[in-house]
C-alpha positions as CSV (number, residue, x, y, z in Angstrom):
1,X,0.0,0.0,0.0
2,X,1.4,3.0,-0.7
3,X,0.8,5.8,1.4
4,X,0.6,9.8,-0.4
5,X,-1.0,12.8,1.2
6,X,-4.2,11.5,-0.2
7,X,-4.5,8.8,1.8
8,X,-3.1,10.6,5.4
9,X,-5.4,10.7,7.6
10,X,-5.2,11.1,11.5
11,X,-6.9,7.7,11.6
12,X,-3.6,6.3,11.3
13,X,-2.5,6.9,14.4
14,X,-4.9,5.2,16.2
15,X,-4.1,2.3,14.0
16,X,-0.7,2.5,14.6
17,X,-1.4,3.1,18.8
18,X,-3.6,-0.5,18.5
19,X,-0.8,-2.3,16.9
20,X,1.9,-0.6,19.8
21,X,3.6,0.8,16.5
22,X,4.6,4.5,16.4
23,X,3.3,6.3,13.7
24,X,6.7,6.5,11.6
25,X,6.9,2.7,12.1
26,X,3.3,2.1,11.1
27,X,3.5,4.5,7.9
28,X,6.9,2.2,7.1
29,X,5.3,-1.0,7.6
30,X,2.4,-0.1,5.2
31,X,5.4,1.5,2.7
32,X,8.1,0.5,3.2
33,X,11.4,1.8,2.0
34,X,12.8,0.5,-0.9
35,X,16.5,-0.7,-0.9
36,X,18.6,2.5,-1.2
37,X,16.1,4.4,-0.5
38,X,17.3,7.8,1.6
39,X,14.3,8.7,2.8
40,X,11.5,6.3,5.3
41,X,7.7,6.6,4.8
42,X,7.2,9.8,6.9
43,X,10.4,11.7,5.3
44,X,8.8,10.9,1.8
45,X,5.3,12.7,3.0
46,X,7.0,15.8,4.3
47,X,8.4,15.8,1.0
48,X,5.6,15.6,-1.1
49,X,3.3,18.3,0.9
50,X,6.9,20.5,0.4
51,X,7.6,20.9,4.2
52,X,11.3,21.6,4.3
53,X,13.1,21.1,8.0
54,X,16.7,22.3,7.6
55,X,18.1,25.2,5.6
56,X,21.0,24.7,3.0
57,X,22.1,28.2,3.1
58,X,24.4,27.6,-0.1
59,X,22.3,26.3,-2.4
60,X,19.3,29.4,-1.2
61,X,17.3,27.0,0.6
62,X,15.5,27.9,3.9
63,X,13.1,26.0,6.6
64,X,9.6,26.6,6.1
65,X,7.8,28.0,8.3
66,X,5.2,25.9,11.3
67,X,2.5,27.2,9.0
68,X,3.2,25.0,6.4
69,X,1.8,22.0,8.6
70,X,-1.5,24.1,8.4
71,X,-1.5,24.5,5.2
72,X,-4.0,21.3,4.7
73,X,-5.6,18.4,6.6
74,X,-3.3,16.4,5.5
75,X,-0.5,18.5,5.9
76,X,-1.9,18.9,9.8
77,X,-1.7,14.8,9.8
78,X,2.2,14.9,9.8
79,X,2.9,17.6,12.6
80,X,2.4,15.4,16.0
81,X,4.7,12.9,14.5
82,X,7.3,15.9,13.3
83,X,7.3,16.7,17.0
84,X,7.3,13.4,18.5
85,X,10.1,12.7,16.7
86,X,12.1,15.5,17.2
87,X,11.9,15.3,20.8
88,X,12.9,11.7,20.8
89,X,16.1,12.6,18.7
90,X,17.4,14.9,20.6
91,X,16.5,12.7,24.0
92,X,18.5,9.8,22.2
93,X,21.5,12.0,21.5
94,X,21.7,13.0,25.1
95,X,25.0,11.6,25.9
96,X,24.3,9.9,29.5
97,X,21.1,8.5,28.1
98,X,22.6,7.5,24.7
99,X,25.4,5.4,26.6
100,X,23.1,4.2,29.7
101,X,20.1,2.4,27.8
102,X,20.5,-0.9,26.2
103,X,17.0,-0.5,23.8
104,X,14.0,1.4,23.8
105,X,10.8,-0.5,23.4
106,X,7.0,0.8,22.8
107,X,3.9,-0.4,24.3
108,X,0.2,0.4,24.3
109,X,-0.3,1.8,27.8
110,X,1.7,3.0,31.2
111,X,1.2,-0.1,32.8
112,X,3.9,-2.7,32.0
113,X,5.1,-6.4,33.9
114,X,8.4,-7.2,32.2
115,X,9.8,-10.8,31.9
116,X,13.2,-11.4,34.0
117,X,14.8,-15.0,33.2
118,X,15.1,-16.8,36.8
119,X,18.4,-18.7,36.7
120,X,17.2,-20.7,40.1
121,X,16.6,-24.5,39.8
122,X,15.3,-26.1,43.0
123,X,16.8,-29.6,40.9
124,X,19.8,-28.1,40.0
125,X,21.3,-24.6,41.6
126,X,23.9,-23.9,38.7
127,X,20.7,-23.9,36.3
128,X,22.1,-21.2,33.8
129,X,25.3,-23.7,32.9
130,X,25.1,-25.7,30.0
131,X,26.5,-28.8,31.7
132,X,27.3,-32.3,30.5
133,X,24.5,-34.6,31.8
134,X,24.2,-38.5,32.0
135,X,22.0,-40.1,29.6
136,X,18.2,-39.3,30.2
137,X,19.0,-37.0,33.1
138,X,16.9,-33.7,33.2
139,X,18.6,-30.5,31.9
140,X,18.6,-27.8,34.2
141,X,16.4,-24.9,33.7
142,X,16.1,-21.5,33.7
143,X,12.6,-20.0,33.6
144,X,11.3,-16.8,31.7
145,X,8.9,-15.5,34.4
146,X,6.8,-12.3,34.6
147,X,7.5,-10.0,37.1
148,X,5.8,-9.7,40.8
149,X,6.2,-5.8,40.1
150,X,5.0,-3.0,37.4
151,X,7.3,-1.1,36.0
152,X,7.0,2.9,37.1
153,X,5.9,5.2,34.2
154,X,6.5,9.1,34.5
155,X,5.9,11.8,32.0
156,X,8.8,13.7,31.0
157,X,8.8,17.0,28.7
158,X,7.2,20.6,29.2
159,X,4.1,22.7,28.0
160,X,4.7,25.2,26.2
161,X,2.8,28.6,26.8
162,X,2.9,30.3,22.9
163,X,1.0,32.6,20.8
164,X,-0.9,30.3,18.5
165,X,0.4,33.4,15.3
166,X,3.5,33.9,16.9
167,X,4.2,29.8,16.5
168,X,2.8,29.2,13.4
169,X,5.1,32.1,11.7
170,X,8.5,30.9,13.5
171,X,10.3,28.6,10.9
172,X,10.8,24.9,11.6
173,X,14.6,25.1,11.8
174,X,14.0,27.3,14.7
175,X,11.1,25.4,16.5
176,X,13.2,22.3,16.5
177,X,15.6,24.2,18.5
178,X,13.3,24.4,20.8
179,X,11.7,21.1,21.0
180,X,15.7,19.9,21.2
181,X,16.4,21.9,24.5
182,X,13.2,20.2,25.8
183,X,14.3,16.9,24.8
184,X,17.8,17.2,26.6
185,X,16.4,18.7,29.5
186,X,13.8,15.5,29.6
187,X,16.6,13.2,28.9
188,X,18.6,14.6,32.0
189,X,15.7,14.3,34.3
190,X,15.3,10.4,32.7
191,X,19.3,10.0,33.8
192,X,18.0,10.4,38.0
193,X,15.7,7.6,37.3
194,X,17.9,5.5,35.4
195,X,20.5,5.6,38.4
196,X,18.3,4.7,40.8
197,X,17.0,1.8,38.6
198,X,20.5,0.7,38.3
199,X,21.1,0.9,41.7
200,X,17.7,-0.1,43.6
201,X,16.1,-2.8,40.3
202,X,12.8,-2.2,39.4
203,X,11.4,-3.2,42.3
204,X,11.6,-6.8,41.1
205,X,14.3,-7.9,43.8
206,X,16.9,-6.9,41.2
207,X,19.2,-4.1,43.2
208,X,22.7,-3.9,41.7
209,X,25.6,-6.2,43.6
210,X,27.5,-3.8,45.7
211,X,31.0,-4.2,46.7
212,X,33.5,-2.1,48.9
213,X,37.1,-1.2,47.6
214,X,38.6,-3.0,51.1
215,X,36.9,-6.4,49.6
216,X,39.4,-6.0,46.6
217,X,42.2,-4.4,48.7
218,X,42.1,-4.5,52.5
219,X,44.4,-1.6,53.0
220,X,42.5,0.9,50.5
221,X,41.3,3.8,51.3
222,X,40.3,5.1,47.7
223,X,40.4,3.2,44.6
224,X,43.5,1.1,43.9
225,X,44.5,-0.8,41.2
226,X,44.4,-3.9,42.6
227,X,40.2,-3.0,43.6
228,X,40.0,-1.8,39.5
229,X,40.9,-4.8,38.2
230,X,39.6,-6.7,40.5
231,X,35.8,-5.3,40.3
232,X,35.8,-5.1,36.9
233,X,36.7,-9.1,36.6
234,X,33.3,-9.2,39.2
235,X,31.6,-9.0,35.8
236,X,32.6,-12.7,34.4
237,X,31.8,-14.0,31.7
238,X,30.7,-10.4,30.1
239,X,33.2,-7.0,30.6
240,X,32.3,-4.0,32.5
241,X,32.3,-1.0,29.8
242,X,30.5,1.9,31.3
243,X,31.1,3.3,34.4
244,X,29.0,6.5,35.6
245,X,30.7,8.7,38.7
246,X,30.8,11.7,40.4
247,X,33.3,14.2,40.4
248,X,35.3,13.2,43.5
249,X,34.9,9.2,42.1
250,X,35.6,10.4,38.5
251,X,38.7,12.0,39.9
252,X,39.5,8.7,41.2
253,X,39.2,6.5,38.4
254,X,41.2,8.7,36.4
255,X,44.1,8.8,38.6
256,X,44.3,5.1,38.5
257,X,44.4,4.8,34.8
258,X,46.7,7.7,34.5
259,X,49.6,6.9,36.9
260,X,51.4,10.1,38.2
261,X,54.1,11.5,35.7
262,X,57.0,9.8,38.2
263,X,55.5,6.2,38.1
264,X,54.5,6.2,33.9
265,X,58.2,7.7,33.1
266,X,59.9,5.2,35.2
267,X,57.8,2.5,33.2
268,X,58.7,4.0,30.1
269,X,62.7,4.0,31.3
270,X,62.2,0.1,32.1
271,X,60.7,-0.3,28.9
272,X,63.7,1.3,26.6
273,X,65.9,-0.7,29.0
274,X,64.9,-3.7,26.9
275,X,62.0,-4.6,28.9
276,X,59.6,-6.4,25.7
277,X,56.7,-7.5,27.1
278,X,53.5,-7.8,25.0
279,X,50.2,-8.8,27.0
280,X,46.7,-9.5,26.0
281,X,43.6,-10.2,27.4
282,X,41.3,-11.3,24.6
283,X,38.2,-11.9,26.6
284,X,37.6,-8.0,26.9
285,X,37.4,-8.4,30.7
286,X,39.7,-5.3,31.3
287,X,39.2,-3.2,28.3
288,X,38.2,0.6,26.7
289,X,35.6,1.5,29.1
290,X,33.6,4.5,28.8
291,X,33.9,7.0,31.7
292,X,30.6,9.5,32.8
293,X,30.5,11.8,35.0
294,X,26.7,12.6,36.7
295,X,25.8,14.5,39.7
296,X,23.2,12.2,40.3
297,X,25.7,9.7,41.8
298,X,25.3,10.2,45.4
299,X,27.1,8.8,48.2
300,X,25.6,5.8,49.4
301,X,25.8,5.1,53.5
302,X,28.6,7.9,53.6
303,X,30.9,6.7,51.2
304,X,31.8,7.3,47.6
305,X,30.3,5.1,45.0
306,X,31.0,4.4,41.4
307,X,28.4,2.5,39.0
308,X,29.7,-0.4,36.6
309,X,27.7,-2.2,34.2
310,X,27.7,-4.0,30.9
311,X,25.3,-1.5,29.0
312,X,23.6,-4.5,26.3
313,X,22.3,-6.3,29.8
314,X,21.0,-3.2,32.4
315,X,18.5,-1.1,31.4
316,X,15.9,-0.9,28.9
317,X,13.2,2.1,28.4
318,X,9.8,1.0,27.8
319,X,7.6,4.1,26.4
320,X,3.8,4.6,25.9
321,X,3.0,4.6,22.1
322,X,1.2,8.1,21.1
323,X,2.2,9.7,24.0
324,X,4.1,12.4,22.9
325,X,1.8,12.1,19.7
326,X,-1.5,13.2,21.3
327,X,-1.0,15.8,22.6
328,X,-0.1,17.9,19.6
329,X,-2.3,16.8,17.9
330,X,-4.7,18.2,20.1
331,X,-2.8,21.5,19.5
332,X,-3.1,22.0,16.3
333,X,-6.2,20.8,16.0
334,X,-7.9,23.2,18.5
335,X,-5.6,25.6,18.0
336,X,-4.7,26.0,21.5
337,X,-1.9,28.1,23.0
338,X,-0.4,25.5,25.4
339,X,1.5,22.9,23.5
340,X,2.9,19.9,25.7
341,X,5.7,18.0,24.2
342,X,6.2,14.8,26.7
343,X,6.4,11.4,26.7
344,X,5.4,8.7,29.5
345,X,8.1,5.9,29.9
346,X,9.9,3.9,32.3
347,X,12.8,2.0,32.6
348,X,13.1,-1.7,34.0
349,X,16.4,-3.9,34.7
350,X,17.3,-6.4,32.3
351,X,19.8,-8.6,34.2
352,X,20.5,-7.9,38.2
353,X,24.3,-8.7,37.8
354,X,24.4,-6.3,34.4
355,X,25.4,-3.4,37.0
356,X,27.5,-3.3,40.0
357,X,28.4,-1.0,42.6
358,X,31.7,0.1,44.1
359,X,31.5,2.0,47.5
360,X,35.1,3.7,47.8
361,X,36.2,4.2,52.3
């Protein structure tokens, strides 16, 4: 089916909401992109009704203005999704939220029970271990279960308070700047709930292992190397590769992976001396890990703490379909003066052991 301005209809969206599809992915699953296509369903729409998003200055091209999504019904159609996905962009591109979630999934309401896989066997304790067994012996076995708990939605975004004229004549170049700062500002309020999912679970009895620097190396008193390498081999059989920090446990890290100038010249002296040693450690255990800093690390009990985890296994965001979509669609329909660009979502643990906590003396 292929889907032209003649066709659009605001119908489509509550297809797409019944069907837990967003209304880009709906429009893409009805036509979809051909192979080398450059633009997807909705960018091929905005085309045709002439809507252009970005200047190109050198070749004497300019935005449009909001009023071009007035323009028509049909034109009117395409401006909810325009916004809903300009405010997810710019959340995505948030660095702290870029690095932190593992995927983003939709679903048709606020109320969510995710699935955890329970690696307890009442048969066999080590049930997650693909063990040699005698012949007709039971495997062991790890269940899928659903969880005791729902996951907690919020709403995150703004309304905005604007003359309905004073909108509609701004150009779209400049309205997506403005739909971008409220997407980074909603992506930074997501990052407090994302560290306390990491650190507390979802309320599904999945709080993040916690370890002390003096279990690694009794005589510590801040981070050592000896506690580095030894919490980040706590992650076995995956790697640790993102670790969020405040300043004073940013400062930390850093001091153990850059030695002081005395210690990393003395190495390299050693090293000229003939000293040809090449190591490797090909199961990633101790590799490039990415360092953030957040001020929403607090100390936990009185003491410094630092948050590890393998970012493919921690923490997905689960989002209510149309909820940024409604909204503004409302808007421009009713021609309103209060536009709110939000979304509802929450954010559940994958695994338990995906993230780990080091508490520093």
């Amino acid at each position: 089916m292929k889907i032209t301005l003649n066709n659009l209809t605001s119908e489509l969206y509550n297809q797409a909401h019944s069907k837990e599809m967003t209304f880009s992915s709906y429009l893409e699953s009805l036509d979809p992109t051909q192979e080398g296509g450059k633009l997807d369903a909705f960018e091929r729409l905005m085309k045709e009704a002439g809507i252009l998003t970005q200047s190109i200055p050198e070749k004497n091209l300019f935005a449009s203005k909001v009023e071009s999504f007035y323009r028509t019904n049909e034109n009117k159609v395409l401006f909810p999704e325009f916004v809903a996905r300009t405010l997810v962009q710019s959340m995505q591109e948030f660095p702290l939220y870029n690095y932190l979630v593992a995927q983003r999934t939709p679903i048709d309401s606020n109320v969510y029970k995710a699935s955890y896989l329970d690696f307890s066997d009442p048969k066999n304790k080590k049930a997650t271990e693909m063990r040699r067994v005698t012949e007709a012996a039971d495997l062991p076995v790890a269940k899928l279960r659903i969880g005791g708990t729902a996951i907690s939605f919020y709403k995150y975004g703004r309304a905005v308070e604007a003359s309905y004229e004073a909108l509609r004549r701004m150009d779209i170049e400049m309205f997506k700047r403005h739909i971008d700062r409220i997407g980074v500002d909603a992506a930074n309020n997501k990052i407090a709930e994302i560290i306390e999912v990491i650190k507390d679970g979802d309320g599904n009895g999945n709080a993040a292992p916690s370890h002390k620097v003096k279990d690694f190396d009794a005589a510590a008193t801040t981070i050592t190397r000896t506690a580095w390498i030894k919490f980040l081999l706590k992650f076995y059989p995956y790697n640790c590769d993102t670790i969020v920090a405040n300043e004073d446990g940013l400062i930390q890290i850093l001091e153990v992976l850059y030695p002081k100038f005395e210690v990393a010249s003395k190495m390299d002296e050693l090293l000229a001396n003939g000293l040809n040693v090449k190591t490797t450690l090909p199961q990633g255990l101790i590799a490039n890990t990415t360092l953030l800093y957040s001020p929403n690390i607090e100390k936990i009990n009185g003491k410094e703490a630092i948050y590890g985890l393998n970012r493919n296994n921690t923490i997905e965001e689960l989002f209510e379909v149309g909820s940024s979509i409604s909204e503004a669609d409302k808007f421009i329909k009713n021609q309103t003066e209060l536009l709110t660009v939000s979304e509802n979502s929450g954010f559940r643990k994958i695994f338990a052991d995906g993230a780990r906590i080091l508490t520093i003396e």
